[in-house]
N, CA, C and O of each residue as an XYZ file, in Angstrom:
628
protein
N      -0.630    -36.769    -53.050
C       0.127    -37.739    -52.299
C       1.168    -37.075    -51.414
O       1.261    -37.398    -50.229
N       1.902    -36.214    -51.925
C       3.133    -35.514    -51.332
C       2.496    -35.005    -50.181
O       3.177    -35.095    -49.160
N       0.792    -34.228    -49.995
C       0.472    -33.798    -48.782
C      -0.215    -34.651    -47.811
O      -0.753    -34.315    -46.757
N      -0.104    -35.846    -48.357
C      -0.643    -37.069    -47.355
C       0.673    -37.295    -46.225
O       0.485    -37.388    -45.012
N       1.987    -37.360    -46.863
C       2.940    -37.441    -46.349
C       3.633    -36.834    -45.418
O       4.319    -37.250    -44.484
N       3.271    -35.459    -45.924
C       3.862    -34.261    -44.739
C       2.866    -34.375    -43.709
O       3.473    -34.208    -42.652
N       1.471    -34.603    -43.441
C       0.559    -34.599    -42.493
C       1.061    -35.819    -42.070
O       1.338    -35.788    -40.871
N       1.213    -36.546    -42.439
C       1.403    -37.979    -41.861
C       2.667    -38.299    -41.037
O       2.878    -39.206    -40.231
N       3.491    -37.226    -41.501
C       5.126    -37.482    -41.051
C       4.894    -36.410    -39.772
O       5.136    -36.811    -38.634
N       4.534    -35.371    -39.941
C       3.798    -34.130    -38.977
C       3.030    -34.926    -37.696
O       3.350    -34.559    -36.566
N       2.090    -35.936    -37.826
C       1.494    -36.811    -36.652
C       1.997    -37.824    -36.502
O       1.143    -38.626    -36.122
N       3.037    -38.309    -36.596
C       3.521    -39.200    -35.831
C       4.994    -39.029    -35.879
O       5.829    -39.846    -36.267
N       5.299    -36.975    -35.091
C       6.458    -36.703    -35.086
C       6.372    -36.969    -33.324
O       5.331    -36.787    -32.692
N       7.365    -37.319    -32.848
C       6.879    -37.678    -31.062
C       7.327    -36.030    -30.656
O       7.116    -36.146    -29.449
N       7.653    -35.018    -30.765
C       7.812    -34.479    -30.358
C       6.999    -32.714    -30.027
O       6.371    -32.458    -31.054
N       6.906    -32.039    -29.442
C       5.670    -31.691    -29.053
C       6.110    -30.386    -30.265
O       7.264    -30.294    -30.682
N       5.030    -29.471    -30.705
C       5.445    -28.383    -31.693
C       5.840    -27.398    -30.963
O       5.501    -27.345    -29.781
N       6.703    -26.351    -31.586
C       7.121    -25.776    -30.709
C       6.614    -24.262    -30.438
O       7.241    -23.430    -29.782
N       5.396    -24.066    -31.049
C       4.600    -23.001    -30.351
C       3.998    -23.278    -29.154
O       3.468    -22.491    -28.370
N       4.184    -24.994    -29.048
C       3.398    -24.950    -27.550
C       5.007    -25.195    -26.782
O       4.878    -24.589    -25.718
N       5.706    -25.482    -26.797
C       6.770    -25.034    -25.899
C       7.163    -24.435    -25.545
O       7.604    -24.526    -24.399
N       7.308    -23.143    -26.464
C       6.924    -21.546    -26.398
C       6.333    -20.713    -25.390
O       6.495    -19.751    -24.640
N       5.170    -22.066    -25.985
C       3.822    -21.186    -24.973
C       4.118    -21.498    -23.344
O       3.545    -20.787    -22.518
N       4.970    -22.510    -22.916
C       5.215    -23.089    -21.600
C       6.293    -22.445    -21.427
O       6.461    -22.547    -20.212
N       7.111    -21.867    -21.820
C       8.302    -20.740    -21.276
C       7.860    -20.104    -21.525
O       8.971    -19.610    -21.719
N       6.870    -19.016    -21.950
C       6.367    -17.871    -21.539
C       5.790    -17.810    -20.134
O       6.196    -17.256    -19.112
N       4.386    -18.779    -20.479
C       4.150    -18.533    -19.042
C       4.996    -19.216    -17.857
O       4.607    -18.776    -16.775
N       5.918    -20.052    -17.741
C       6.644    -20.366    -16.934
C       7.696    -19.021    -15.913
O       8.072    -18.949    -14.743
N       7.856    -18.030    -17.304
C       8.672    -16.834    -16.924
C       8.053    -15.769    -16.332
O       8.576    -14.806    -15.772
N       6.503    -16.103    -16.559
C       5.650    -14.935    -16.180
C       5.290    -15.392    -14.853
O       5.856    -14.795    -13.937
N       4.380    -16.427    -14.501
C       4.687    -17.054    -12.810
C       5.957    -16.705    -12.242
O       5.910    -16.159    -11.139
N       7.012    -16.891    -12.726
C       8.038    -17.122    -12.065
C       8.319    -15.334    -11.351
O       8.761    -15.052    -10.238
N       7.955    -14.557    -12.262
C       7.654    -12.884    -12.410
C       6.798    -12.908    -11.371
O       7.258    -12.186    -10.487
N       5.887    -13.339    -11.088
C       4.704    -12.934    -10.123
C       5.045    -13.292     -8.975
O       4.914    -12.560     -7.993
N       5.590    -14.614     -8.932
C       6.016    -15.125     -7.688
C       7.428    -14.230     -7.017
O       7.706    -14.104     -5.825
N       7.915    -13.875     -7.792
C       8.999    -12.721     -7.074
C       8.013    -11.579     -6.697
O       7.935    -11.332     -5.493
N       7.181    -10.784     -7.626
C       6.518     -9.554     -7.319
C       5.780     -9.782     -5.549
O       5.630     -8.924     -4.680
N       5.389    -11.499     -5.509
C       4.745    -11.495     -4.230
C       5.399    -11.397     -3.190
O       5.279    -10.740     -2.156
N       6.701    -12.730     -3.893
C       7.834    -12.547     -2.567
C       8.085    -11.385     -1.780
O       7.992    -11.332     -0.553
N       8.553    -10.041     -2.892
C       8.800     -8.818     -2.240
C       8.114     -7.892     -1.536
O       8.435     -6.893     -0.893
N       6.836     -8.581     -1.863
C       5.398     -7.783     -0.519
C       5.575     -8.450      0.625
O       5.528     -7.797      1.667
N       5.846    -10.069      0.690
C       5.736    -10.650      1.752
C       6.828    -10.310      2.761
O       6.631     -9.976      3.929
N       8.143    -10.457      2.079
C       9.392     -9.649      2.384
C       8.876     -8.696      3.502
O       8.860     -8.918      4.713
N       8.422     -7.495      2.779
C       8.282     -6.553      3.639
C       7.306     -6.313      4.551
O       7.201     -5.378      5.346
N       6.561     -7.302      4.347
C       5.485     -7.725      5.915
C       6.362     -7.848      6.863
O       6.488     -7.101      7.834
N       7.282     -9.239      6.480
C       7.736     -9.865      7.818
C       8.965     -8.740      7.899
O       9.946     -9.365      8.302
N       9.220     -7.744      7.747
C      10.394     -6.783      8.150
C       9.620     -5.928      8.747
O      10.206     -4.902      9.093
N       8.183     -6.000      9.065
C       7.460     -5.131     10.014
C       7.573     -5.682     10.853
O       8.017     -5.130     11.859
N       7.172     -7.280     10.872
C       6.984     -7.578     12.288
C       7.956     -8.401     13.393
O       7.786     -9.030     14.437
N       9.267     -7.944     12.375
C      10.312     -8.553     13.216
C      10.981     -7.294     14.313
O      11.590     -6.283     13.961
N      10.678     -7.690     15.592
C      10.909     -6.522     17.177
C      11.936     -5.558     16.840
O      12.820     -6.087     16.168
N      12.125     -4.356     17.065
C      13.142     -3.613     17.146
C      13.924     -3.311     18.410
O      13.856     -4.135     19.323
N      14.548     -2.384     18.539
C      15.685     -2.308     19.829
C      14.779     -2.456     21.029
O      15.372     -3.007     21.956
N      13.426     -2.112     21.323
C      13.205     -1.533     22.637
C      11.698     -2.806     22.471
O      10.659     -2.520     23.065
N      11.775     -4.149     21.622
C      11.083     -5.201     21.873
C       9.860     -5.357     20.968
O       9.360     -6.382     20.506
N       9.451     -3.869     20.813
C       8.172     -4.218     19.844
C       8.601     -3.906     18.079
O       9.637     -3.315     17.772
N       7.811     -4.314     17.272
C       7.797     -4.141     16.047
C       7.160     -2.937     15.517
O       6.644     -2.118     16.277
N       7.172     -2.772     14.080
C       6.362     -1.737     13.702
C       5.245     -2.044     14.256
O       4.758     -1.654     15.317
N       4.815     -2.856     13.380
C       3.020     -3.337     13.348
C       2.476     -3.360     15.273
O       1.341     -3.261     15.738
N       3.565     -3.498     15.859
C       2.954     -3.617     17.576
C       2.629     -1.966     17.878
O       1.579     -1.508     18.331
N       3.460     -1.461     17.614
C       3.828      0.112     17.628
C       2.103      0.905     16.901
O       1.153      1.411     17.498
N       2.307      0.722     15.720
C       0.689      0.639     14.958
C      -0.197      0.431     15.804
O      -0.710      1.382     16.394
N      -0.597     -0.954     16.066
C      -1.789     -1.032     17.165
C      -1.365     -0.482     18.573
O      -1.978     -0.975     19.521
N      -0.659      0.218     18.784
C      -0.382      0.934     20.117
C      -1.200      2.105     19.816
O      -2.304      2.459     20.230
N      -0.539      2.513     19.152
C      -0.887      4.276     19.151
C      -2.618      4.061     18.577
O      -3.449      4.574     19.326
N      -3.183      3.328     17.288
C      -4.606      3.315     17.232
C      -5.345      3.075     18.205
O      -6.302      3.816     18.426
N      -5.034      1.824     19.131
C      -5.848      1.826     20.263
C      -6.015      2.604     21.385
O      -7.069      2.673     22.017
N      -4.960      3.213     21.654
C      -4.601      4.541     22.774
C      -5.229      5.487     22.212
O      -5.934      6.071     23.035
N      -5.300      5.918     21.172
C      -6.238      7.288     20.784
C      -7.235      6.846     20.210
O      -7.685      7.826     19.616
N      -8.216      5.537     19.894
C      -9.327      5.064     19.772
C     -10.826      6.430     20.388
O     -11.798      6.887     19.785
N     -10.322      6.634     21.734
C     -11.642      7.391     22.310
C     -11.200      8.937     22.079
O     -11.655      9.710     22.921
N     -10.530      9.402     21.250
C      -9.560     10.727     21.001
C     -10.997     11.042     19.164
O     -11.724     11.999     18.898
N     -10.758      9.740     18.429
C     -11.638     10.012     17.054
C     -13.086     10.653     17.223
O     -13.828     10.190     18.090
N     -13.417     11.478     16.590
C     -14.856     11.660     16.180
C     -15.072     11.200     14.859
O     -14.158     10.843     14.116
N     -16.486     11.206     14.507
C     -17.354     11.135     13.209
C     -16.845     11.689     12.403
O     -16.713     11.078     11.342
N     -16.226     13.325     12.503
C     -15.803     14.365     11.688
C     -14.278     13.838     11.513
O     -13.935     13.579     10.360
N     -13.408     13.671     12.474
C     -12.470     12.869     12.040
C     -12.069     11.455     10.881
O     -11.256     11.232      9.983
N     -13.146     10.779     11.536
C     -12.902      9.419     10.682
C     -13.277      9.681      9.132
O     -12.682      9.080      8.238
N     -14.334     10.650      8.862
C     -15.132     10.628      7.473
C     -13.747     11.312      6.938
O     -13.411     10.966      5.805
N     -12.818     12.340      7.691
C     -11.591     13.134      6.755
C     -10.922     11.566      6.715
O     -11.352     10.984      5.720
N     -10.166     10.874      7.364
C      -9.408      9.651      6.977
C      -9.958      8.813      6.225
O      -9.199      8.007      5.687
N     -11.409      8.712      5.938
C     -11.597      7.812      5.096
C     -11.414      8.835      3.597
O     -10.938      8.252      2.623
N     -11.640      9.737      3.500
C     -11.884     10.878      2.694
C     -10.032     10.813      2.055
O      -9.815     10.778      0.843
N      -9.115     10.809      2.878
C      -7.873     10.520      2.734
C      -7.087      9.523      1.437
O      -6.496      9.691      0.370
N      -7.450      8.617      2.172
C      -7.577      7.291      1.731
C      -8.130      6.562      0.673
O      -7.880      5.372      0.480
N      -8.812      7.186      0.042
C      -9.647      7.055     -1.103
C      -8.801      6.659     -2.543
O      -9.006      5.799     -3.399
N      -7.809      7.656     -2.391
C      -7.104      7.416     -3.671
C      -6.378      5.892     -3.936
O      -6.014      5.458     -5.029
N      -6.271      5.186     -2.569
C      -5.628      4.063     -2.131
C      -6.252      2.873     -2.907
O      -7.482      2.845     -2.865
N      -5.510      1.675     -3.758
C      -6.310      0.438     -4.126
C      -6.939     -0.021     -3.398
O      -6.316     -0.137     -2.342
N      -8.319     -0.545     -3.312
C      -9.239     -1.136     -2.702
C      -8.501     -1.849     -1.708
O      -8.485     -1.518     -0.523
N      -7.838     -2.909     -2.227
C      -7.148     -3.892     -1.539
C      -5.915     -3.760     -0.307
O      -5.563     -4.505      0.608
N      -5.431     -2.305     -0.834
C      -4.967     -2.324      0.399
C      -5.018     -0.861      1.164
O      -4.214     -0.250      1.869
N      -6.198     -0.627      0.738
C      -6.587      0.920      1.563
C      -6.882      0.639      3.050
O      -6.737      1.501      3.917
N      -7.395     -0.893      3.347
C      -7.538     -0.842      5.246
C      -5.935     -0.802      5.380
O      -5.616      0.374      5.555
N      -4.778     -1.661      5.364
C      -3.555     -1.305      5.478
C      -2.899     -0.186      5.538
O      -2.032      0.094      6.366
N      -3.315      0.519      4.620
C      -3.143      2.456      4.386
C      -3.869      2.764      5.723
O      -3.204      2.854      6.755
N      -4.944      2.895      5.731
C      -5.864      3.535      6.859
C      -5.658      3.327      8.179
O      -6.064      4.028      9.105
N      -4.751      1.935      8.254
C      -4.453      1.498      9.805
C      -3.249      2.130      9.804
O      -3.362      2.959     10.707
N      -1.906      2.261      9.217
C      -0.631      2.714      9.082
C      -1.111      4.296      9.357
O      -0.978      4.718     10.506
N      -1.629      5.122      8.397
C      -2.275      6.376      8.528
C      -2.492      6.844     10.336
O      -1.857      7.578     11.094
N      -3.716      5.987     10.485
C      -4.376      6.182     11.533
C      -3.354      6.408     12.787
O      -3.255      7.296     13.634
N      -2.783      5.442     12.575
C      -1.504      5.003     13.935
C      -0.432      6.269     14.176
O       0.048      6.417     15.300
N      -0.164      6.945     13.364
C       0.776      7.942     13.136
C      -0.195      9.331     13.460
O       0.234     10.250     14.158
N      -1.686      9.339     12.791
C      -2.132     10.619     13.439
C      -2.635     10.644     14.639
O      -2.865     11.689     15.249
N      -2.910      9.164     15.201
C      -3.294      9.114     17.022
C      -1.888      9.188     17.532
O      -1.797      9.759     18.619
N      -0.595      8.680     16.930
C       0.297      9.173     17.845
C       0.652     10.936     18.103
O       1.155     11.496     19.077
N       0.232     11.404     16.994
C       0.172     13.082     17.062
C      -0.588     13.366     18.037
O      -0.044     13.704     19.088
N      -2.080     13.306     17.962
C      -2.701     14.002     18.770
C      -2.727     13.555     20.173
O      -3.260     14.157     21.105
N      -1.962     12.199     20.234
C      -2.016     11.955     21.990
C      -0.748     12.348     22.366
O      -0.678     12.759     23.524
N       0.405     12.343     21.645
C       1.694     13.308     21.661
C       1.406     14.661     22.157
O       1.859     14.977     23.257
N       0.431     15.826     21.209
C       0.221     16.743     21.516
C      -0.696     17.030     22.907
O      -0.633     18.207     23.262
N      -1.729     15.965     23.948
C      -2.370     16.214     24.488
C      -3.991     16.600     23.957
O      -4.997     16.918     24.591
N      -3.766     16.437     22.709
C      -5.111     16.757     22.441
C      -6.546     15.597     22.887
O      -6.548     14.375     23.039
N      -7.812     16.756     23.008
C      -8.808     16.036     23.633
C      -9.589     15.071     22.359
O     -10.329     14.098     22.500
N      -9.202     15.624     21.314
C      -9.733     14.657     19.867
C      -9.157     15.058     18.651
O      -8.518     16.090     18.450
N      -9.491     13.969     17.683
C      -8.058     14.107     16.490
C      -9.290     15.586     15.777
O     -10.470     15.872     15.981
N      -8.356     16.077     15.054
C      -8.320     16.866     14.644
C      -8.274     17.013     12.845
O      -7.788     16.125     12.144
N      -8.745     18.021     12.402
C      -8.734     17.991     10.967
C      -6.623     18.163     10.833
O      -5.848     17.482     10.162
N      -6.410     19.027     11.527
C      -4.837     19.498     11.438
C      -3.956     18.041     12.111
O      -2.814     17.875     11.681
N      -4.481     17.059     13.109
C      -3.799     16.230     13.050
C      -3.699     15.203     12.375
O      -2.813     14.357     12.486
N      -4.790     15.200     11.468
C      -5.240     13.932      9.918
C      -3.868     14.945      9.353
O      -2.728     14.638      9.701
N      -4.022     15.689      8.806
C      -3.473     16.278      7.710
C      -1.405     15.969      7.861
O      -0.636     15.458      7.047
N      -1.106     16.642      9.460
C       0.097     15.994      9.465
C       0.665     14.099      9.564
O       1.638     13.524      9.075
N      -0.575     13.574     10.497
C      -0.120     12.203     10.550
C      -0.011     11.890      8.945
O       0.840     11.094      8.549
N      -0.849     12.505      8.091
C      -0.983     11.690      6.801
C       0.585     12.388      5.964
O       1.188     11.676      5.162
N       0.965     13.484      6.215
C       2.065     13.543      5.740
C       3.105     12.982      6.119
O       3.998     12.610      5.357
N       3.103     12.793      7.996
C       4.180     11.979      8.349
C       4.025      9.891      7.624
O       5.133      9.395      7.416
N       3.169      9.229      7.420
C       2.638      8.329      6.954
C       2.933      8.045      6.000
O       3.555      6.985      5.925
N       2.726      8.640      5.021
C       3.391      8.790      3.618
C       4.379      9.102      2.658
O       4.947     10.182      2.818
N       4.676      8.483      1.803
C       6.078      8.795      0.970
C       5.545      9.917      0.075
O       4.405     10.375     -0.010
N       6.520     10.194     -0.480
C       6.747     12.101     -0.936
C       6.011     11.619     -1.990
O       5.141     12.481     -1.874
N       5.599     10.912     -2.994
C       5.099     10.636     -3.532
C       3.702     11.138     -4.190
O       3.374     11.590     -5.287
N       2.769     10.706     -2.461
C       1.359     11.286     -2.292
C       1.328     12.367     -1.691
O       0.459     12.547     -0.837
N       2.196     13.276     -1.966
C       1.874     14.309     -1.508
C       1.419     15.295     -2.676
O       0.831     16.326     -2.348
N       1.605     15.091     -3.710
C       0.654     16.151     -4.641
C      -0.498     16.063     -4.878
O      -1.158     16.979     -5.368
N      -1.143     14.421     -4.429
C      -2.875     14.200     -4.050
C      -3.444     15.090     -3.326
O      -4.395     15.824     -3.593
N      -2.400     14.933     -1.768
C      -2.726     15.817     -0.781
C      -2.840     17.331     -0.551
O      -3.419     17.907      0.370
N      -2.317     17.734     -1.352
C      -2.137     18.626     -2.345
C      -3.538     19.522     -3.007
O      -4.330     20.415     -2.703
N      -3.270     18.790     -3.867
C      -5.081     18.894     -5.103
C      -6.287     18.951     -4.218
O      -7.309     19.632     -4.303
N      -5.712     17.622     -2.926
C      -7.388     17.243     -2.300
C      -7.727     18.818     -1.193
O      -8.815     19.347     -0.966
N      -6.366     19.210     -0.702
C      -6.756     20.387      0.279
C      -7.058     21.596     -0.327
O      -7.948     22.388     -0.016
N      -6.023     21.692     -1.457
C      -7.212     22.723     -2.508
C      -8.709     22.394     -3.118
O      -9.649     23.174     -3.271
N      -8.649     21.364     -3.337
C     -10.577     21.459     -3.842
C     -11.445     21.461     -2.672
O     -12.673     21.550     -2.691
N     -10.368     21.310     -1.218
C     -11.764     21.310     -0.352
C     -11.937     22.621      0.224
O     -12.892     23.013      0.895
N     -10.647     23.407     -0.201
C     -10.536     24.936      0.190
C     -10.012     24.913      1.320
O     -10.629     25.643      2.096
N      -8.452     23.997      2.141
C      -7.737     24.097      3.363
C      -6.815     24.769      2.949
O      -6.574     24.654      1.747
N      -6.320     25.312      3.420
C      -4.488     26.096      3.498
C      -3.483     25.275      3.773
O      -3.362     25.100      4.986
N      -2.617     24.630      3.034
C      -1.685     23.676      3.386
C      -0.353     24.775      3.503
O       0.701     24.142      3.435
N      -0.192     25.886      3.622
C       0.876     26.387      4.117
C       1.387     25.983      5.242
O       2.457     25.388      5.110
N       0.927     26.120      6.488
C       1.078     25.484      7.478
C       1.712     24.173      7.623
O       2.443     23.949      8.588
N       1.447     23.177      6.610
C       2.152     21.920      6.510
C       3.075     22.090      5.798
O       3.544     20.962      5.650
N       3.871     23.025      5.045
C       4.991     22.980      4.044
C       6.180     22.992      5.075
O       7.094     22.494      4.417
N       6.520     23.189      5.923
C       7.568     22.427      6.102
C       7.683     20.937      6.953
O       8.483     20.587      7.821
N       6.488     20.191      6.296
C       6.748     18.757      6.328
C       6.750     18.281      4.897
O       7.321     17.318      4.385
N       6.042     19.113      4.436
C       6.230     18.581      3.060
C       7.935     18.952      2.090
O       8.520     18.738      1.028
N       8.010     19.364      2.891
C       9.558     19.606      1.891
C      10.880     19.452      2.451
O      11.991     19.915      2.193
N      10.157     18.250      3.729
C      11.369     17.043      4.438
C      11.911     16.262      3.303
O      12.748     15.381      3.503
């Protein structure tokens, strides 16, 4: 009888149990977590594409320099930038590759050159990147057998 009572007093308590209330401030705190993590990507989109002193934005600046040295790429070029890039999440390796790209066509049309170059992948990608990826870059020019001497003093800006 006594456990007829507790079940009985238990279902027709109006109030909800509180592992599931629990369970709704957890995940309430965890959305709320994600939705900041997104905010701060989106954040820094729109701080690309808001104009700087002289009218254009990053991102205008980006498609400047890729499209101006567009007829500068070869085959042998693009396969090293994609070759680059690899280590990059799926998701945002075209983003990487366009940012990348933009910085080593501004090199080689800076320098006058007639096409990008293995040596101008190698600096745009150091200028491109945070200090971070540079011990990839690193590993990757030793296993392919390049000399990154030549680039050490960008790397140890």
């Amino acid at each position: 009888m006594k456990s007829t009572g507790a079940v009985m007093g238990y279902l027709s308590s109006s109030a909800p149990p509180s592992w599931f209330m629990n369970s709704i401030a957890f995940w309430g705190w965890v959305m709320l977590g994600l939705m900041g993590i997104g905010g701060f990507f989106m954040f820094r989109k729109f701080l690309k594409v808001l104009p700087k002193a002289d009218g254009k934005s990053k991102l205008d600046w980006q498609n400047y320099w890729v499209e101006r040295s567009r007829p500068l790429w070869t085959d042998e070029s693009k396969a090293f930038l994609d070759e680059l890039v690899q280590p990059v999440p799926g998701p945002f390796r075209d983003i990487a590759k366009h940012s990348i790209a933009a910085e080593i066509g501004k090199i080689a049309v800076e320098s006058g050159a007639t096409e990008v170059t293995r040596d101008h992948c190698i600096k745009g990608y150091i200028v491109a990147t945070p200090k971070r990826d540079y011990k990839f870059l690193m590993n990757f020019l030793q296993k392919k057998e390049i000399d990154y001497k030549p680039y050490q003093h960008l790397i140890n800006k």
